[in-house]
C-alpha positions in Angstrom: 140.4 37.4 259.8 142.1 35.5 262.9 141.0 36.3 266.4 143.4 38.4 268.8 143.7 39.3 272.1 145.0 42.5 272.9 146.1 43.0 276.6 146.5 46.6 277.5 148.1 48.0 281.0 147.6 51.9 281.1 148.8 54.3 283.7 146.9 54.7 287.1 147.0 58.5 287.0 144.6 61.4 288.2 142.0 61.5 285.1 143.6 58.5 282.9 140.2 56.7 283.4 138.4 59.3 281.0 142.0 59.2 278.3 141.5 55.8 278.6 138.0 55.9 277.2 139.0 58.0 274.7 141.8 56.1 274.0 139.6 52.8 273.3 137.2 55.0 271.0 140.0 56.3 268.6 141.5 52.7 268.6 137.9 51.1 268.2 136.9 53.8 265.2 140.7 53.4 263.8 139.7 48.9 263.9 136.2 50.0 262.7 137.2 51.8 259.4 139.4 48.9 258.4 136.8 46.1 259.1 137.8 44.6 262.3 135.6 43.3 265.2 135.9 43.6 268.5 133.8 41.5 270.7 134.4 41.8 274.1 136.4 44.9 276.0 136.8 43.4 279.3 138.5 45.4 282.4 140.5 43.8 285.0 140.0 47.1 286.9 143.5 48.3 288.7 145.6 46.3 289.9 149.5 46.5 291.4 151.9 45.5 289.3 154.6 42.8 290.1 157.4 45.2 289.4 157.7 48.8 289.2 157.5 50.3 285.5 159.3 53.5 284.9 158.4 55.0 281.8 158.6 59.2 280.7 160.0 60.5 283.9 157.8 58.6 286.4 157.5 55.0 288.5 154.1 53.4 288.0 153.2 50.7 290.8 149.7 50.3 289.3 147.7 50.2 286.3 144.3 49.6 284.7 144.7 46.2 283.2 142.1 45.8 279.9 141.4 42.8 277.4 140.0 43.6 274.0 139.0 40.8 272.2 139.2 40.9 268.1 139.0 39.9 264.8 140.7 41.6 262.7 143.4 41.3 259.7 147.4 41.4 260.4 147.5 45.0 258.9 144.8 46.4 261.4 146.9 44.6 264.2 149.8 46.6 263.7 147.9 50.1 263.2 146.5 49.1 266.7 149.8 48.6 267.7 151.7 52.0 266.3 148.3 53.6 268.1 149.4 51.9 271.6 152.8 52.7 271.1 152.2 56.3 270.6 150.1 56.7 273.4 151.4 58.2 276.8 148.6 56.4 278.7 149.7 52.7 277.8 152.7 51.3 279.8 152.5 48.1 278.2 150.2 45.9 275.8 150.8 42.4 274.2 148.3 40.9 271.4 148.2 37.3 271.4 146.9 35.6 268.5 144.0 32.5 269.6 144.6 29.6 267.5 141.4 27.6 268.4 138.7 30.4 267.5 137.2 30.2 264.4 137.8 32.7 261.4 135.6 35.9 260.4 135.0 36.3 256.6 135.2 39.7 255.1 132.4 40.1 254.3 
């Protein structure tokens, strides 16, 4: 399995920090049941953002910036994906694939 990092912005809104817990569970029992990994979940804590992201109705000028570090296969990727996509807490995420870490086995 190749190694990812998944960078994550999510909404700075009143209560988002306990979604956003319960947003990492459901995405790290989704990664869980289909064998990934994830090493590391680092936050960046809030930050402002270099331009202002409108998204449903409303300008964000912040957000909670988060790292998850992975291994996992292409197919659990995109699940993750479709799960961020969905989700009304995440304003943005990129995965970026690490070409110098070393490969998990499956077993």
């Amino acid at each position: 399995m190749p190694a990812y990092d998944v960078v994550v912005l999510a909404a700075n809104t009143a209560g988002s920090r306990e979604k956003l817990v319960g947003l990492l569970r459901n995405c790290a029992t989704k990664l869980w049941s289909r064998g990934a990994v994830i090493t590391e979940v680092r936050s960046w804590g809030i930050r402002d953002l270099a331009y202002r992201i409108r998204q449903r109705g409303v300008n964000h000028y912040r957000a909670h910036y988060l790292t998850l570090d992975l291994f996992c296969s292409p197919a659990s990727l995109s699940e993750l994906e479709s799960t961020l996509r969905t989700s009304p807490l995440v304003l943005r995420w990129m995965p970026l694939r690490k070409r110098d870490a070393g490969r998990v086995s499956p077993e």
